[in-house]
C-alpha positions in Angstrom: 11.7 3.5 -3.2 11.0 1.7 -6.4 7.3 1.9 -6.8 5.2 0.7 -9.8 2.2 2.7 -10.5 -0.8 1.2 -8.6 -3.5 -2.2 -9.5 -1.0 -3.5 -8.3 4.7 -14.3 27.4 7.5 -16.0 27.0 6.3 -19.2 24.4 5.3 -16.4 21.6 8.8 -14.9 21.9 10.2 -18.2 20.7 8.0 -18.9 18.1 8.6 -15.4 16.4 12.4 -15.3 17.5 13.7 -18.7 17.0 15.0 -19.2 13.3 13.5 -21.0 10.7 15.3 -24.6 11.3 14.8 -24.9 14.5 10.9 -23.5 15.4 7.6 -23.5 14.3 7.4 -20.6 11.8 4.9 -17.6 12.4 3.2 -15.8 9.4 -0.1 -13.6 8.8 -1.3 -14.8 5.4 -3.7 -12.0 3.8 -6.2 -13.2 1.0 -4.7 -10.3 -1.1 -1.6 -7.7 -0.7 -2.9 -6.0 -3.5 -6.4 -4.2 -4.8 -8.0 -1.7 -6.9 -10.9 0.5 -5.9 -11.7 2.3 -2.4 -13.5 0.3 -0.4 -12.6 -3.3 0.4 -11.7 -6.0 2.6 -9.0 -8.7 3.2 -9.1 -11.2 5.0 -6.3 -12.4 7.4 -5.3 -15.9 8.8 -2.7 -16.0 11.6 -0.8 -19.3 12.8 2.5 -20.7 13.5 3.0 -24.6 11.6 5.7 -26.6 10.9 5.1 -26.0 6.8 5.0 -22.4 5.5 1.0 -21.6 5.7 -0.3 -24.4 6.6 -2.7 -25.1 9.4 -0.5 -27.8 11.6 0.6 -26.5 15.0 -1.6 -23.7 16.4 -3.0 -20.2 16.4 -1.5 -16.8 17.0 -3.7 -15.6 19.2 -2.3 -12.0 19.5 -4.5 -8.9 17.9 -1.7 -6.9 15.0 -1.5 -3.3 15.5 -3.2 -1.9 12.0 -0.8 1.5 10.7 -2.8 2.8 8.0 -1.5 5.1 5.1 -2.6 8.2 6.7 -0.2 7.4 9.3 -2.9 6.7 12.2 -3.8 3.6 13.8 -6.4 1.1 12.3 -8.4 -1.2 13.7 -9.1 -5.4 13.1 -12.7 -6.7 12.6 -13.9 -10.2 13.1 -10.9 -11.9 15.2 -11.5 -15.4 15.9 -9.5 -17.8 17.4 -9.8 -21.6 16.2 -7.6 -24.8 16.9 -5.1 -24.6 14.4 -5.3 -20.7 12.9 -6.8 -17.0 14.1 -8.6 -15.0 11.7 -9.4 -11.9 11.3 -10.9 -9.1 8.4 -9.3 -5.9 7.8 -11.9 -3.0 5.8 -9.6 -0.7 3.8 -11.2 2.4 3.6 -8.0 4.2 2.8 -5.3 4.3 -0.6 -2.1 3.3 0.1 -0.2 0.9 2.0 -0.8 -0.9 5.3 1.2 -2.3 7.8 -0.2 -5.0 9.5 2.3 -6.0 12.9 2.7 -8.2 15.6 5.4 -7.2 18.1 6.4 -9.8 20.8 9.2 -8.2 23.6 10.4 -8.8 26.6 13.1 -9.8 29.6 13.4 -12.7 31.0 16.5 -13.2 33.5 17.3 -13.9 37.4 19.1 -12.6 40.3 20.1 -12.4 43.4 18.7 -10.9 46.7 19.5 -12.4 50.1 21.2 -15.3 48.9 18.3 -16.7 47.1 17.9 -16.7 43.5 14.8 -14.8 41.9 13.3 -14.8 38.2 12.4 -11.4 36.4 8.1 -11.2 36.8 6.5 -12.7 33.7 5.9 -9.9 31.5 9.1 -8.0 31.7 10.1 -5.8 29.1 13.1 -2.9 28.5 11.3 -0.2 30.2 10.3 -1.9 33.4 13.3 -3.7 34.2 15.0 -1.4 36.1 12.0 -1.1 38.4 12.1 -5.0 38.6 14.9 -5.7 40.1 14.9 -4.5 44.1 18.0 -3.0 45.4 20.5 -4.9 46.8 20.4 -7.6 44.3 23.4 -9.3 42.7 24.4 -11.5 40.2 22.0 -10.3 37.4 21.6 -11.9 34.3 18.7 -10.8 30.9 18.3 -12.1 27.8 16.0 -9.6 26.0 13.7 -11.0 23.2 12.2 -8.2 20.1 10.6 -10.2 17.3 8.2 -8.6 14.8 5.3 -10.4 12.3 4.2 -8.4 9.6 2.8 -8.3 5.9 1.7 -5.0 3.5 -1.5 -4.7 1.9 -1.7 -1.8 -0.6 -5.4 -0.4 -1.9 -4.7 1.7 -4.6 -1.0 3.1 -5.7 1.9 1.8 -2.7 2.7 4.5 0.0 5.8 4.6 2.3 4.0 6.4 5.4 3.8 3.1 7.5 7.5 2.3 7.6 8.9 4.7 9.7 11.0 3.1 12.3 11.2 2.5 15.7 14.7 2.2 16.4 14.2 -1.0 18.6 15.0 -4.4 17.1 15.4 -5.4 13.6 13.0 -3.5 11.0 12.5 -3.2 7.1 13.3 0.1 5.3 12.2 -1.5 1.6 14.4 -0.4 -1.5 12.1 -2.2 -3.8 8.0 -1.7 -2.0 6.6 -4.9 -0.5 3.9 -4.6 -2.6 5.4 -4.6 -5.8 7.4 -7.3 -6.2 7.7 -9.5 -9.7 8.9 -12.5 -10.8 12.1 -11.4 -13.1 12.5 -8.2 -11.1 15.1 -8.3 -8.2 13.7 -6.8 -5.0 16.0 -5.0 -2.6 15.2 -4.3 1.0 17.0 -3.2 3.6 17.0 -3.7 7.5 17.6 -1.9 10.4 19.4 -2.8 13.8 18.0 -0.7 16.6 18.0 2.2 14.0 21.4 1.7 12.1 22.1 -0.8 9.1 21.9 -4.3 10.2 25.2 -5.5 8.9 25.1 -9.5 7.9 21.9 -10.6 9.0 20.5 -13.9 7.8 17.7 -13.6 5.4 15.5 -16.6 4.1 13.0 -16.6 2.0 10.6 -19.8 1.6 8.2 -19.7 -1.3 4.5 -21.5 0.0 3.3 -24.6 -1.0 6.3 -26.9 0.7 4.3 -29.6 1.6 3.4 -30.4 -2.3 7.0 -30.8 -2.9 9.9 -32.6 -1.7 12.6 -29.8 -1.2 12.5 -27.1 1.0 14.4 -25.0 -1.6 15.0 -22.0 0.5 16.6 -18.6 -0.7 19.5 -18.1 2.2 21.4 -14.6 2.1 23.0 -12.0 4.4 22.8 -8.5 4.2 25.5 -6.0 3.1 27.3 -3.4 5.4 24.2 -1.1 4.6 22.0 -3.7 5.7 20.5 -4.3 1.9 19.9 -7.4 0.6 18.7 -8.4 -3.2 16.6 -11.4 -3.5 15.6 -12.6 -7.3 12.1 -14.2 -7.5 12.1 -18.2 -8.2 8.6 -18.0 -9.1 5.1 -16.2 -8.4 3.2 -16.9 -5.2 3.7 -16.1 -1.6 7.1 -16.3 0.5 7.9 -16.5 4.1 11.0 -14.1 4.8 12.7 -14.3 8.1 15.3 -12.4 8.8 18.1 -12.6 11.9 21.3 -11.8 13.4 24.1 -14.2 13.4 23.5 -15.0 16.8 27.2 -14.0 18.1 26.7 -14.2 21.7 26.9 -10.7 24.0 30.1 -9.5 25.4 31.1 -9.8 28.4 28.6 -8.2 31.2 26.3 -7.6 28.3 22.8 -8.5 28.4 21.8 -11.6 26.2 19.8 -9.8 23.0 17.4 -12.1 20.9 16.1 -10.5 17.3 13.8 -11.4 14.7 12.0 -10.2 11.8 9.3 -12.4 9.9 7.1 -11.1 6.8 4.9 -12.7 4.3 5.1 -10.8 0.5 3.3 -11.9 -2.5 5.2 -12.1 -6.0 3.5 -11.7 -8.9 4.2 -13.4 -12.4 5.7 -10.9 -15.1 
């Protein structure tokens, strides 16, 4: 990585999955990604709107799974759930980078026992679908859904501990660390496919504030055969980046596959 020395259950599948034109957009918003000292908090808000961090639509109600730079699992203090936003306070007691992530998965799909037509049970997910569907059945048919939410908040000098992959869905390996990204600088990031470079994936990036001007003026890219992707900073502030597959559809006899990757990053000015 590039690092500058520190200071510096099916509904929420859609909403994290669906691309940008044609859904509400997700996001975790943190007061700060970056702060000095050893002992402070941030403060989170949660929400999927129409306009990139913007109250307008409604809450994300689900708790994010804290990974803290020693690698072990953090916790969430104050969640509270309003009309239009969650929010929620996270103490870093730690130096280094956090990982802040909401994963939504899950199957959804039909088929057929006895002649009649059956949906998968609600809550469906990889590992339990063989036990869902009774012998005998026919005509089976999945579409499964992985979408992650995440944003970085560094205390101290950046870390790498918290992205360690999962090998399930798409995932960021950063070049360039999330939390040091500046205007003038170009970031590079790279994304995983179920473990492997995610070849041509669409990346946008929307820079906040959209609703105090009249062009959506979005940064649309596609990764290389390594799954990198270089992005050069408009301006400072904070972005929305969303990141997808081309949405070819599944060969023959091949489960339906739905991917997504969302993350908010701050951009500092030179």
């Amino acid at each position: 990585m590039n690092l500058r020395n520190p200071m510096i259950a099916i509904a929420a599948l859609a909403v994290v999955a669906a691309p940008a034109a044609y859904a509400h957009r997700a996001w975790l918003l943190p007061s700060s990604t970056i702060v000095s000292g050893t002992d402070n908090y941030v403060t989170v808000d949660a929400a999927a709107s129409n306009e990139v961090f913007f109250f307008d639509h409604r809450p994300l109600v689900q708790i994010p799974t804290v990974f803290q730079p020693d690698g072990t699992e953090g916790k969430i203090e104050n969640h509270a759930v309003g009309k239009f936003r969650a929010t929620f306070d996270l103490h870093l007691t730690q130096q280094g980078t956090y990982r802040l992530s909401i994963l939504n998965e899950g199957v959804v799909g039909s088929y057929k026992l006895n002649g009649e037509t059956k949906q998968l049970p609600r809550g469906t997910t990889a590992a339990t679908l063989a036990a869902a569907i009774p012998a005998g059945a026919t005509d089976v048919t999945t579409s499964e859904s992985i979408g992650r939410n995440e944003t970085f908040i560094t205390q101290g000098a950046p870390t790498n501990t918290v992205f360690k992959t999962s090998g399930r869905g798409i995932e960021l390996v950063p070049v360039t660390h999330p939390n040091d990204l500046i205007v003038g600088e170009p970031a590079t990031f790279q994304f995983m496919t179920d473990g492997k470079p995610g070849a041509n994936l669409k990346v946008t990036a929307i820079q906040g504030g959209i609703r105090y001007r009249d062009a959506l003026n979005p940064i649309d890219l596609k990764t290389d055969a390594q799954g990198k992707v270089v992005i050069n900073w408009p301006g400072p502030g904070m972005y929305w980046l969303n990141v997808t597959p081309e949405g070819a559809p599944a060969a023959p006899g091949q489960p339906q596959r739905r991917l997504a990757y969302i993350t908010t990053l701050e951009v500092l000015a030179p």
